[in-house]
N, C-alpha and C positions, 0 to 999 in steps of 0.2 A: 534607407534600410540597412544599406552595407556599415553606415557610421553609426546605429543604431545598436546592433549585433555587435560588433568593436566594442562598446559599452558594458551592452549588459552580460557580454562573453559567450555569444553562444555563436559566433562567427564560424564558420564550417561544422558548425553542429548539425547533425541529421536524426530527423525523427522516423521511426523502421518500426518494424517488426523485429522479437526476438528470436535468434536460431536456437535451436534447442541446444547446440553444444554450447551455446555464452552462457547454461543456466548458470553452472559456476561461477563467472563473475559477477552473474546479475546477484546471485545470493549473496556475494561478500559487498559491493553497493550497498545491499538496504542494508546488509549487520552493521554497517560501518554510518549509513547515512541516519539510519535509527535509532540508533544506540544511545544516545541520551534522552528519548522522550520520555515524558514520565511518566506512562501506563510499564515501559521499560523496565524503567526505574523501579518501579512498585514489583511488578511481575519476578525481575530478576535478581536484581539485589543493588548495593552499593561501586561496586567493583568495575571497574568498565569495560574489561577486560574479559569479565564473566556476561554481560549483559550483552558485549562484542558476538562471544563465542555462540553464547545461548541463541540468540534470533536469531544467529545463521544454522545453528542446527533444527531449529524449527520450520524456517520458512524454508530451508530444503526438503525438510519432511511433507511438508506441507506439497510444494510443488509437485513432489515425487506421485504423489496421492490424489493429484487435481489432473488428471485429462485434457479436461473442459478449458481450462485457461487459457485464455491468450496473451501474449504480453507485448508492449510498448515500450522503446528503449529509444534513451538520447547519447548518439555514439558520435566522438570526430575521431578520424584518423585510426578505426579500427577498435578507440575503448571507450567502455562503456563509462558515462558520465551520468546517468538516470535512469531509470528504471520505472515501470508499472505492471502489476497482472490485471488482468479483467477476467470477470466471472462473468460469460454470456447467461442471459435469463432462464432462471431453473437450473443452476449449477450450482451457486454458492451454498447452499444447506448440506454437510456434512450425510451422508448415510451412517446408517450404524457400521455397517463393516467399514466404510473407512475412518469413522473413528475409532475402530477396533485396531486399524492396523498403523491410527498413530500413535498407540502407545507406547513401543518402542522408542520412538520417536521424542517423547516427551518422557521416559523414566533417563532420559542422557543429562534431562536439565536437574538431573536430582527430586527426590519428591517433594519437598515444599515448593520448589519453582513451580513441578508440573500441575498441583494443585490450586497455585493463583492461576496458572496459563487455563485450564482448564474452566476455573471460573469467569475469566475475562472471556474465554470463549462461549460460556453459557451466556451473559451478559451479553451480548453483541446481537449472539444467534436470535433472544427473545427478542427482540428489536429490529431484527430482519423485516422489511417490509414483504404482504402477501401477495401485493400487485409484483406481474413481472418487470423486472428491472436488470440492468445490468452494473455489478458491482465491480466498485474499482477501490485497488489495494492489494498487499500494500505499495505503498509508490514515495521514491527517495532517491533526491540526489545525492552524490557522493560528498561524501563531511565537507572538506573541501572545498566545495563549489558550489555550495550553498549562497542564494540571495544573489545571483546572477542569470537571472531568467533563465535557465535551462528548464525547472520542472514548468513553467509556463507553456514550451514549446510542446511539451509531453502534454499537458490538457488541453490548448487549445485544438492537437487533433483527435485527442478520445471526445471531446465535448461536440467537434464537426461528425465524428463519427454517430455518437449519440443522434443526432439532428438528424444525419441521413437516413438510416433506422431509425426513429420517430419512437425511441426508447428512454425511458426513464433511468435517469443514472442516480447511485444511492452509493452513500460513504461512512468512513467512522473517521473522527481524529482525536487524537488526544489534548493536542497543542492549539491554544485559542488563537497564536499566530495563522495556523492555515486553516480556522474557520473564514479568517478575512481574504485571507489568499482564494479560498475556494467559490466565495460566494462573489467574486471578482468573474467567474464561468457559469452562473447563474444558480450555483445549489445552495439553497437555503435550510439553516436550523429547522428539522422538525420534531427533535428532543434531545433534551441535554440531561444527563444521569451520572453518576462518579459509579467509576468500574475500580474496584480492586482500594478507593478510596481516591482517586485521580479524576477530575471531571472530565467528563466524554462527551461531545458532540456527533450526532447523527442527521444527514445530512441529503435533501434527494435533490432534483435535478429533472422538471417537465421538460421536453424537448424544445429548440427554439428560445429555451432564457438566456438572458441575458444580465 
């Protein structure tokens, strides 16, 4: 196992919980680790610079605004190397007041930005499944470190977690590479749709698959 880890580089990596003061780093991880997907790309523009900056000012807004989150982090030696939030069941659906109160939040990305982001958010949301479930997203390794088993280590204990709790996990991705990645932890295609013009994969998880 030790020469294994060597390999795939996640040798003294540890899978934790997130303290609330890393939010900051966790938030520069996903801008950095997401920044080229292409629901991104659509949403934000050409620039990478601006697609950098934008999702980090989102998904802190975002954070700032989510209570209910817990998150999962792949850290060695103090820094963060991958990230995850989870939305325990009956959290993920937005209230009106806190979509109220991310508007600030989203008139930073300029308004045609906030206008796709807002759309991809209505797109996601009608697709939220009714059964409760627990939602996981967004989750990214850092640019970097990418395609060295790090984000594996980060599913295989949200996916133990799921099994212990006897709860249904449900996801979005934009990228057909981690449709394959994901369903390697047992969640499978239950609709595939283009958001913003980008195709979309949504994605749930009965407890126990494999």
């Amino acid at each position: 196992m030790v020469e294994e880890n060597r390999k795939s580089g996640t040798e003294g990596v540890e899978v934790r919980g997130l303290h609330r003061d890393e939010l900051p780093e966790a938030v520069a991880v996903l801008a950095r680790g997401m920044r080229d997907n292409p629901l991104h790309v659509a949403a934000y523009g050409e620039d990478p610079h601006r697609r950098w900056l934008s999702h980090g000012r989102l998904v802190a807004g975002l954070f700032s605004l989510s209570p209910d989150l817990e998150f999962l982090c792949a850290a060695r030696g103090g820094a963060i190397l991958a990230v995850t939030a989870i939305a325990p069941p009956g959290t993920c659906r937005m209230s009106p007041g806190r979509r109220l109160r991310m508007l600030p939040h989203l008139s930073r990305l300029g308004p045609a930005a906030a206008l796709r982001v807002l759309s991809w958010a209505a797109a996601w949301g009608a697709r939220d499944p009714d059964e409760p479930h627990v939602h996981l997203g967004p989750l990214a390794v850092d640019a970097d470190l990418q395609g060295r088993g790090i984000g594996s280590l980060l599913m295989r204990e949200h996916c133990a977690r799921l099994d212990q709790d006897g709860t249904t996990g449900y996801l979005e991705t934009d990228k057909g590479v981690n449709v394959r990645f994901y369903e390697r932890f047992g969640y499978e295609v239950t609709e595939e749709a283009p958001v913003l013009g980008v195709p979309n994969w949504f994605m749930a998880r009965r407890p126990g698959a494999r």
